[in-house]
C-alpha positions as CSV (number, residue, x, y, z in Angstrom):
1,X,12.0,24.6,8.0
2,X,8.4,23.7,7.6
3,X,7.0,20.2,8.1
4,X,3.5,20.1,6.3
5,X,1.5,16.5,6.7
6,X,0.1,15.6,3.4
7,X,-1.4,12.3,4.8
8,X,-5.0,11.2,5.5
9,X,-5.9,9.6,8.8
10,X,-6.3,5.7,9.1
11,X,-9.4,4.4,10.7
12,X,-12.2,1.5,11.0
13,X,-14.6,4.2,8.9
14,X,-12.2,5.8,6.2
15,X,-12.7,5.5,2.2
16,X,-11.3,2.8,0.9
17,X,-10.7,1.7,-3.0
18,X,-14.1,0.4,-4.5
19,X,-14.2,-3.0,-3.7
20,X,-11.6,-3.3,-0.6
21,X,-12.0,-3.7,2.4
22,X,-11.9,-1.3,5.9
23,X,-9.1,-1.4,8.2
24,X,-9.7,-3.6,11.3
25,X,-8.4,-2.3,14.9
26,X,-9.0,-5.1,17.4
27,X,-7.8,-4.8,21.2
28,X,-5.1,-7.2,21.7
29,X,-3.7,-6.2,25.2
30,X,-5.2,-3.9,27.5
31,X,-3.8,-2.3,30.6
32,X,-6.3,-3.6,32.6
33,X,-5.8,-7.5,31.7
34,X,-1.9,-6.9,30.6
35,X,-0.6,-4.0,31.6
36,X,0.2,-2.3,28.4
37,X,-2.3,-1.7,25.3
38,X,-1.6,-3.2,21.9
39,X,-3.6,-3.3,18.8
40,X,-4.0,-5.9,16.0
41,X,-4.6,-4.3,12.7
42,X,-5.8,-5.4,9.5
43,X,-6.4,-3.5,6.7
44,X,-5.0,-3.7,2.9
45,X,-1.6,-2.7,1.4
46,X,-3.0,0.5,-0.3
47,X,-5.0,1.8,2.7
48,X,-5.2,5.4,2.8
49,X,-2.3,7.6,1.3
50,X,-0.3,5.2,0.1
51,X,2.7,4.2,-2.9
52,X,1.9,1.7,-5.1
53,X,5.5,-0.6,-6.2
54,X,5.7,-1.4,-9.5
55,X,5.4,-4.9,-8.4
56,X,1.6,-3.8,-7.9
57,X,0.7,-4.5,-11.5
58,X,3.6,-5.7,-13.1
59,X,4.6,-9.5,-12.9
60,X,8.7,-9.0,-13.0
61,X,8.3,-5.3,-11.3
62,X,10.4,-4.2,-8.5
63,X,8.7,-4.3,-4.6
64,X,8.8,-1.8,-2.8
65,X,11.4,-3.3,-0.5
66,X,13.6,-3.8,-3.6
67,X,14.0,0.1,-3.9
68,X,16.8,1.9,-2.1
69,X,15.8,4.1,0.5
70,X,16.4,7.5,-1.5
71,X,13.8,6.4,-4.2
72,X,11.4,7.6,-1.1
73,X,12.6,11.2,-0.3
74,X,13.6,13.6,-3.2
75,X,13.2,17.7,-4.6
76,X,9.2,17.6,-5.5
77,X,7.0,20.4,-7.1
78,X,3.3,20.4,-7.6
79,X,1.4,20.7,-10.8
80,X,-2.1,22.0,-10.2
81,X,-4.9,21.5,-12.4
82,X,-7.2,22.0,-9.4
83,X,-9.3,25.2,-11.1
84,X,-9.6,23.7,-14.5
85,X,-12.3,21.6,-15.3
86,X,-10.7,18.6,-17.0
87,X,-11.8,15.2,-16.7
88,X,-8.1,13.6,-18.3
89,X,-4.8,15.6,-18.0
90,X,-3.3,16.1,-21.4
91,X,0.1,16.4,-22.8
92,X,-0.7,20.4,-23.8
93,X,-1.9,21.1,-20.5
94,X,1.7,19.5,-19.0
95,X,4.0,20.7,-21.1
96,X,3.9,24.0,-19.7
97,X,5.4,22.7,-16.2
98,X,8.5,20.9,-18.7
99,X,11.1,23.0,-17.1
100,X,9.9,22.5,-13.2
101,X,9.4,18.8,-13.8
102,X,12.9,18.7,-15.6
103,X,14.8,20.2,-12.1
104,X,12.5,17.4,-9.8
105,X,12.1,13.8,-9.0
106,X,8.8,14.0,-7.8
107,X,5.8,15.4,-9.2
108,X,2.4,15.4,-7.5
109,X,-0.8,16.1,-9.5
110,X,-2.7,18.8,-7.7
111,X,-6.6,18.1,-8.6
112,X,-8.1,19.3,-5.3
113,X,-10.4,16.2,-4.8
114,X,-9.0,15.7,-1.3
115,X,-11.7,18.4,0.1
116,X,-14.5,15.6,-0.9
117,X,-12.5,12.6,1.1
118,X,-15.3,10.9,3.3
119,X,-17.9,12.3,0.2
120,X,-19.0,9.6,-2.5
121,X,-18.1,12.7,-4.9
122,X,-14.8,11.3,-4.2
123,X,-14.4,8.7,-6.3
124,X,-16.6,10.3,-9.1
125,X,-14.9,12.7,-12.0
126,X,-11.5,13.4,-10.8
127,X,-8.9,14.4,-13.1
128,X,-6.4,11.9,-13.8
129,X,-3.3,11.3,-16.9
130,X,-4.0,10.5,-20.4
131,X,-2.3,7.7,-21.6
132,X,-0.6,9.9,-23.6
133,X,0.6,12.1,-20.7
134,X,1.7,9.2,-18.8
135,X,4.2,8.3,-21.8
136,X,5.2,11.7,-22.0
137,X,6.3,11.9,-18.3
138,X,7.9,8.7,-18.7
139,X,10.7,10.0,-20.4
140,X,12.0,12.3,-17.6
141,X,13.9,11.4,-14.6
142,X,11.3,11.3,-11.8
143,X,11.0,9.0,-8.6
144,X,7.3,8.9,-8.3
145,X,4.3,10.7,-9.1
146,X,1.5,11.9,-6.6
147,X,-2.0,12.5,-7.0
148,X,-4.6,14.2,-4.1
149,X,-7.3,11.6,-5.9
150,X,-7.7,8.0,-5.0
151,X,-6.0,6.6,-8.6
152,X,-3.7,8.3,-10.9
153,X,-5.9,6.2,-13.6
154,X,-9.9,7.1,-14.1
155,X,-12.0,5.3,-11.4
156,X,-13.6,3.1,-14.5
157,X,-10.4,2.1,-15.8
158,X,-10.3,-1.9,-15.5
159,X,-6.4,-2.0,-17.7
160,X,-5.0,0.6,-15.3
161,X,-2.9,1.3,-18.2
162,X,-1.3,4.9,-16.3
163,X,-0.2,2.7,-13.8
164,X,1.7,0.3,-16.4
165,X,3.2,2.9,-18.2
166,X,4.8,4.6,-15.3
167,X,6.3,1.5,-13.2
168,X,8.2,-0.1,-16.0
169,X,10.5,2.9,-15.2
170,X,10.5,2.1,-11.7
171,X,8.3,5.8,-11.1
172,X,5.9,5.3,-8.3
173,X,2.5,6.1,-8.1
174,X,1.5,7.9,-4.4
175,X,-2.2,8.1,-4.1
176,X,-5.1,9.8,-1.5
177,X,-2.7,12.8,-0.4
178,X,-4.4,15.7,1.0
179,X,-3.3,19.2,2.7
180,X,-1.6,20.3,-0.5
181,X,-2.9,23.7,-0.2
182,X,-0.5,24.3,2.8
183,X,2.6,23.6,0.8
184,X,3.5,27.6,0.0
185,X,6.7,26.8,-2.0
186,X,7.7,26.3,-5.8
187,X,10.1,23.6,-4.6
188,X,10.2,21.9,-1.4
189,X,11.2,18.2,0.1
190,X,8.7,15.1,-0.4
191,X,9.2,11.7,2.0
192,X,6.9,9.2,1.8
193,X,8.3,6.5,4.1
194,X,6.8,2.7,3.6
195,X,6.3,0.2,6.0
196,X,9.5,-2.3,5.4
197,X,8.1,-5.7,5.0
198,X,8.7,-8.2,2.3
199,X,7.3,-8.8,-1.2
200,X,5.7,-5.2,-0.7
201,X,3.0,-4.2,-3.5
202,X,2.2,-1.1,-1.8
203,X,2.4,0.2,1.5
204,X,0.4,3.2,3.4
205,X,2.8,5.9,4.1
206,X,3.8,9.0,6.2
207,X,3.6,11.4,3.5
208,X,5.3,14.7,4.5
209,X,6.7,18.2,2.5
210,X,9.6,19.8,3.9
211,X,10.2,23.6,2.8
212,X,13.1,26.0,3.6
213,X,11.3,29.1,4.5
């Protein structure tokens, strides 16, 4: 078995969604003054890698703590558009992954944008779904879909209308992975564990493949 993490570090200086805030660590307890350490963090519900409930952008969507625990683990492939040069992924240019999407219940769009994380480059040009292709991969049986990008929408989008397409069927979105060059396998395990709290929107997550090798 091989344990790959596809998550990006949390910290006061990471890249955050235009317009958000940084996460805040602040020194609760100390060992000298209490004899244990304890932080007190503050930071936004998509921070980092994170899933995004339908709840999110939907006014009678599920949260994420409405979802049964198996919507987070399931059989996962990648899809990688990371060599073309595409600015929005069409339906022609999915269609040839139909029969791998068709035996998985995750999908994660593999752009390769996670090498500029900490770059302003970042946010600038990725590829992300058509409206169209969104629609298309609507219609198949799929938990979530991933993206190693910071939105599964364009960065100008203001309608996020990807977004509202996919969470009507209850498919979340999993944003800001990385490391997806270490996955080696057609076909492996994703988990992407959220923090359990109530009236979650989103949460940052523990993103991790699991392959049989």
């Amino acid at each position: 078995m091989k344990v790959t993490d596809l998550t990006h570090i949390i910290h006061s200086d990471m890249p955050v969604f235009p317009g958000t805030e940084q996460p805040i660590f602040e020194k609760a307890n100390t060992l000298g003054n209490d004899g244990f350490h304890e932080a007190k963090i503050t930071m936004y519900s998509h921070t980092g890698t994170h899933i995004d409930a339908p709840a999110h952008m939907l006014s009678n969507g599920p949260y994420l703590d409405n979802l049964n625990i198996e919507h987070f683990i399931g059989d996962a492939t990648i899809l990688d558009f990371s060599d073309r040069k595409m600015k929005l992924i069409d339906v022609d240019s999915l269609k040839s992954y139909e029969e791998k999407i068709k035996n998985v219940e995750f999908i994660i769009i593999k752009t390769g944008w996670s090498k500029y994380w900490g770059d302003k480059k970042y946010y600038e040009d990725f590829p992300s779904l058509s409206e169209e292709s969104a629609k298309w991969l609507s219609e198949f049986n799929l938990k979530g879909i991933g993206i190693d990008a910071i939105s599964i929408d364009d960065i100008e989008s203001t309608t996020f209308a990807v977004h509202k397409i996919l969470m009507p069927k209850n498919i979340i979105i999993i944003e800001n992975l990385t490391n997806l060059d270490s996955i080696s396998k057609e076909y492996f395990i994703l988990s992407i564990m959220p923090l359990k709290h109530k009236n979650a929107d989103g949460s940052p997550v523990r993103a991790i493949s699991i392959e049989n090798i």
